[in-house]
C-alpha positions as CSV (number, residue, x, y, z in Angstrom):
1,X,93.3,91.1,69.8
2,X,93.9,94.3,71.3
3,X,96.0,96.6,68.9
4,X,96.8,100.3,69.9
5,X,97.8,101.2,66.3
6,X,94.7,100.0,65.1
7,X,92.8,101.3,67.1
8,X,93.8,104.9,66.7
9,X,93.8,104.3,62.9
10,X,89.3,103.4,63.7
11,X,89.2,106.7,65.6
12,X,91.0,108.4,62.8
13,X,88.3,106.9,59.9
14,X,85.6,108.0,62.4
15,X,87.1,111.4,62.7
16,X,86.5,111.2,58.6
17,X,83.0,110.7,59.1
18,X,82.4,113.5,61.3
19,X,84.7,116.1,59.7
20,X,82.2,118.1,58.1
21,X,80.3,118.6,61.4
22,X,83.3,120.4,62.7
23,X,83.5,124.1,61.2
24,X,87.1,125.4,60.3
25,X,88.6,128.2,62.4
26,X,86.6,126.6,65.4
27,X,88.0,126.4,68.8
28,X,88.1,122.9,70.1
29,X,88.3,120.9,73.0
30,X,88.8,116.9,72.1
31,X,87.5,115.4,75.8
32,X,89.0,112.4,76.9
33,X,91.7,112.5,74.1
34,X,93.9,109.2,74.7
35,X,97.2,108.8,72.4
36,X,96.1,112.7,70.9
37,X,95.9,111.0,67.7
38,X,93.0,112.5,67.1
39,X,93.9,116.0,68.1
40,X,96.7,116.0,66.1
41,X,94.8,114.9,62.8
42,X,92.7,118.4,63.5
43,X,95.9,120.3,64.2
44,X,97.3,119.6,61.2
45,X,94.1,121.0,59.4
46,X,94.0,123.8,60.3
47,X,91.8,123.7,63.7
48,X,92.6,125.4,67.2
49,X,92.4,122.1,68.8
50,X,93.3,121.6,72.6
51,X,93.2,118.0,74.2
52,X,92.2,117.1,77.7
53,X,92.3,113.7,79.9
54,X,93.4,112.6,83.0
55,X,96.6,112.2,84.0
56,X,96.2,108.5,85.1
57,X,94.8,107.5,81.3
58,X,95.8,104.3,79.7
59,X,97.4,105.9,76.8
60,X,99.6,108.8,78.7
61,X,103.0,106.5,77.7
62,X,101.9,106.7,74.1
63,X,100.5,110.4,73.5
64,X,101.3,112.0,70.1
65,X,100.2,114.6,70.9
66,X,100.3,117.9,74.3
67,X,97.6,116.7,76.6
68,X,96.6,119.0,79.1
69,X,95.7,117.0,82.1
70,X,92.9,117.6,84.7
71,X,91.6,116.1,87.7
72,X,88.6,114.9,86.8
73,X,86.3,117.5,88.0
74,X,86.7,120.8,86.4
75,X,88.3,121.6,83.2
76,X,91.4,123.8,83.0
77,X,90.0,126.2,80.9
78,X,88.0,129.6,81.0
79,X,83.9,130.1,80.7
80,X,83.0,130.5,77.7
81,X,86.4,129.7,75.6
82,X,85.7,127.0,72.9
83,X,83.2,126.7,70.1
84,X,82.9,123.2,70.0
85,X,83.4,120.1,72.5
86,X,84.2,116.7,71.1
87,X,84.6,113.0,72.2
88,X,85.5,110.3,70.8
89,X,84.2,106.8,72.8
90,X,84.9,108.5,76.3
91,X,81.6,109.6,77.9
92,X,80.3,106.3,78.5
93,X,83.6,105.8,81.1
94,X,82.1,108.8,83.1
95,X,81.4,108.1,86.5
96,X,79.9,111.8,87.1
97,X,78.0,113.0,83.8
98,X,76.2,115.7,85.6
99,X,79.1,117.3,86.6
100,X,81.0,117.0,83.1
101,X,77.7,118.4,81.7
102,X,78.0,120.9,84.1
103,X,81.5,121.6,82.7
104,X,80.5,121.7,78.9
105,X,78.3,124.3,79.2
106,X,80.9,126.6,81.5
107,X,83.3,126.5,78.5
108,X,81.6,126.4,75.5
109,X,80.4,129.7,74.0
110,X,76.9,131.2,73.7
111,X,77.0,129.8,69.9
112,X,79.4,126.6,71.1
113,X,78.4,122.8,70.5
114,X,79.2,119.8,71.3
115,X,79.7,116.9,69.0
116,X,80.0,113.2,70.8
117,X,80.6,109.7,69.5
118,X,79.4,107.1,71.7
119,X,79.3,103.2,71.5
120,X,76.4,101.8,70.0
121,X,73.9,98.9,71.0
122,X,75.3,97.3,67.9
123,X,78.6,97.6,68.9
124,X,77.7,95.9,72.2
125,X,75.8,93.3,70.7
126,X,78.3,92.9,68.1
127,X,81.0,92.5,70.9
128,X,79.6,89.7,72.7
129,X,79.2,87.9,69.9
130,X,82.7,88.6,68.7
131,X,84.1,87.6,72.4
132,X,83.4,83.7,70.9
133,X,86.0,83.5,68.5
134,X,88.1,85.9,70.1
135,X,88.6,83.5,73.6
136,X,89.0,80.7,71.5
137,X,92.0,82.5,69.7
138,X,93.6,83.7,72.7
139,X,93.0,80.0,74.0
140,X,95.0,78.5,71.3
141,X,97.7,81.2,71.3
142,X,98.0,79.9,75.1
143,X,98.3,76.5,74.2
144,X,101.0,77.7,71.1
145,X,103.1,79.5,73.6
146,X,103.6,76.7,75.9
147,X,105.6,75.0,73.5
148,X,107.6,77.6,72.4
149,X,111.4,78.4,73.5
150,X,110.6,81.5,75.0
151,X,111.6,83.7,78.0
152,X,110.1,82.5,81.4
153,X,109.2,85.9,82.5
154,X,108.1,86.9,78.8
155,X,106.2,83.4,78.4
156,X,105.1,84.7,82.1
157,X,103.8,88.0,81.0
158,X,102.1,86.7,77.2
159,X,100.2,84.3,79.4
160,X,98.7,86.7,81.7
161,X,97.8,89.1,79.0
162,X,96.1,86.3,77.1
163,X,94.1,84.5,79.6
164,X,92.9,88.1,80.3
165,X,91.8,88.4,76.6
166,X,90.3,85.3,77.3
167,X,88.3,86.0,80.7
168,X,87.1,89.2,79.0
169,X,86.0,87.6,75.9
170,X,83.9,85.0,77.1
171,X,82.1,86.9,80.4
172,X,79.8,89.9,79.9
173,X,81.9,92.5,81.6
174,X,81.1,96.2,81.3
175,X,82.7,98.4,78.9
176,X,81.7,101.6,80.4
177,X,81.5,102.5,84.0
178,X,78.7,99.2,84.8
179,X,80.6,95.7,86.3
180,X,78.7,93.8,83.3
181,X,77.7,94.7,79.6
182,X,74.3,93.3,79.6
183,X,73.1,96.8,80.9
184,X,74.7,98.4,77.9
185,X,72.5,96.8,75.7
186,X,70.2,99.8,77.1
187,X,72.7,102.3,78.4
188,X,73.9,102.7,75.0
189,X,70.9,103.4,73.3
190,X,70.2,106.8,72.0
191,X,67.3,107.1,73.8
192,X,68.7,106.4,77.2
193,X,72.0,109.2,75.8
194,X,69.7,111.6,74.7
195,X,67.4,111.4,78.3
196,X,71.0,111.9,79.8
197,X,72.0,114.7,77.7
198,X,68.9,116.7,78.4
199,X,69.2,116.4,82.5
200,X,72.2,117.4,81.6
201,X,71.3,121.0,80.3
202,X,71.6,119.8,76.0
203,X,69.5,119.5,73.4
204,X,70.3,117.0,70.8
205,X,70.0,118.1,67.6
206,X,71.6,115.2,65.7
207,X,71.6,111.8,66.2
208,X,72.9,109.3,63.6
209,X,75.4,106.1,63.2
210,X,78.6,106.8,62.6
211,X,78.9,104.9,59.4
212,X,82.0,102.4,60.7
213,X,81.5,98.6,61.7
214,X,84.0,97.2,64.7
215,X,83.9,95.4,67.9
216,X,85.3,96.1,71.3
217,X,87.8,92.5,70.1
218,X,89.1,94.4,67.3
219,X,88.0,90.5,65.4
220,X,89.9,90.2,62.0
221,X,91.6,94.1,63.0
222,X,93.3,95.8,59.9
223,X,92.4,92.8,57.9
224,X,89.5,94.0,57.3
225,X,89.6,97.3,55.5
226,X,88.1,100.5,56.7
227,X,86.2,100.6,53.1
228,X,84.9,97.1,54.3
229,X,83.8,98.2,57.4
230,X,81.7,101.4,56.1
231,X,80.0,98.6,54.0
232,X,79.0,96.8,56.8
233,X,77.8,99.5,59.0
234,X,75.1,99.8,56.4
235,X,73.8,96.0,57.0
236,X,74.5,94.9,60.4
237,X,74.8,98.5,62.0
238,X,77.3,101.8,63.4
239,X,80.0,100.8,66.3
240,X,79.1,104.0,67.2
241,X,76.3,106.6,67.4
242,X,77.1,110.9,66.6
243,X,75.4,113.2,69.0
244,X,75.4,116.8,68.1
245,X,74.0,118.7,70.9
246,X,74.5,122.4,72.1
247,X,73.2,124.0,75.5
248,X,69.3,124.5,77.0
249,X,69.3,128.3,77.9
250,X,72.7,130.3,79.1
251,X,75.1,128.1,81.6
252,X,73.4,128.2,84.9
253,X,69.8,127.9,83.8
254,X,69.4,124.5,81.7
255,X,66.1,123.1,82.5
């Protein structure tokens, strides 16, 4: 089940595993950067970090952190300002890519990079599969809260969230910007990101798992340890991928 503290405490260990990439005294942009969780973990070390989504994100009530919001299209910042660009599980929610390419490579510096962390095609495959118990959880939590003394418009509210847990679950629906998931099982290859990364004026110089296990049902969530979730990554693969890539030519002239 859905968990926002959880989940921000996954992006954390997968900030962990991508530290070193991330040379101190940089100038950073996180894109797409949520609660700011993130962005506030490299604060607090030391970095010149500044985070960036849009205004209407999911997690503007619960931001740690000063987002600077934009509309979508061009970034509020200067050409050439930052050294490095970094994501965290956002760029597969981008309807344009071309035109948030476009954008990287105004901001970053001649010597700037980008470092991305994108779902996997074992964490899609991994989620399906995960969707089974998970719908039969929320079922049973459905059936538990009909019996329960509770609040009619609470009981009302519990019972829409959890049939939704339950819909989702069990149907193939898209994660990123396609209606279904089966797609993804492609989309979210690293050969399909790293086609899209070069029309997009990048070169990808690393490409690797991330090193963490988890689905997009959060199954067993902080019961299973981060330790135990390294492990795993190493038998039944990454949730997510890292992209390191940095710009084809001065802005203006990718090919």
């Amino acid at each position: 089940m859905f968990s926002l503290e959880f989940l921000d405490a996954l992006r954390l260990a997968e900030l962990e595993l991508v530290i070193n990439d991330l040379e101190r005294g940089s100038q950073i942009i996180e894109f797409g950067a949520g609660t700011g969780t993130q962005a506030l973990s490299l604060s607090k070390r030391g970095f010149d970090v500044r985070a960036i989504d849009l205004p209407q994100s999911a997690y503007a009530k619960a931001r740690v952190f000063p987002i600077m919001e934009y509309d979508g299209r061009q970034l509020p910042l200067n050409d050439g300002s930052v050294d490095i660009v970094y994501s965290s599980n956002v760029l597969e929610h981008v309807v344009d890519i071309p035109c948030t390419f476009d954008e990287f490579r105004r901001v970053l510096k001649p010597t700037g990079h980008g470092i991305h962390l994108m779902p996997s095609v074992a964490w899609r495959a991994w989620t399906f599969a995960a969707g089974i118990p998970t719908g039969f959880v929320a079922a049973a939590s459905m059936v538990k809260l009909l019996w329960r003394p509770v609040d009619g418009e609470m009981r009302s509210k519990s019972l829409t969230r959890l049939a939704k847990t339950f819909a989702a679950a069990l149907l193939p629906l898209g994660h990123g910007t396609s209606p279904e998931g089966i797609s993804e099982l492609w989309t979210f290859s690293a050969r399909s990101w790293r086609k899209r990364f070069e029309r997009g004026g990048f070169e990808v110089i690393a490409c690797r798992p991330s090193g963490l296990f988890h689905t997009g049902h959060m199954l067993l969530g902080p019961r299973l340890s981060i330790q135990a979730r390294k492990s795993l990554s190493k038998w039944i693969g990454s949730a997510a991928t890292v992209y390191i890539t940095r710009p084809i030519g001065p802005y203006g002239r990718a090919h």
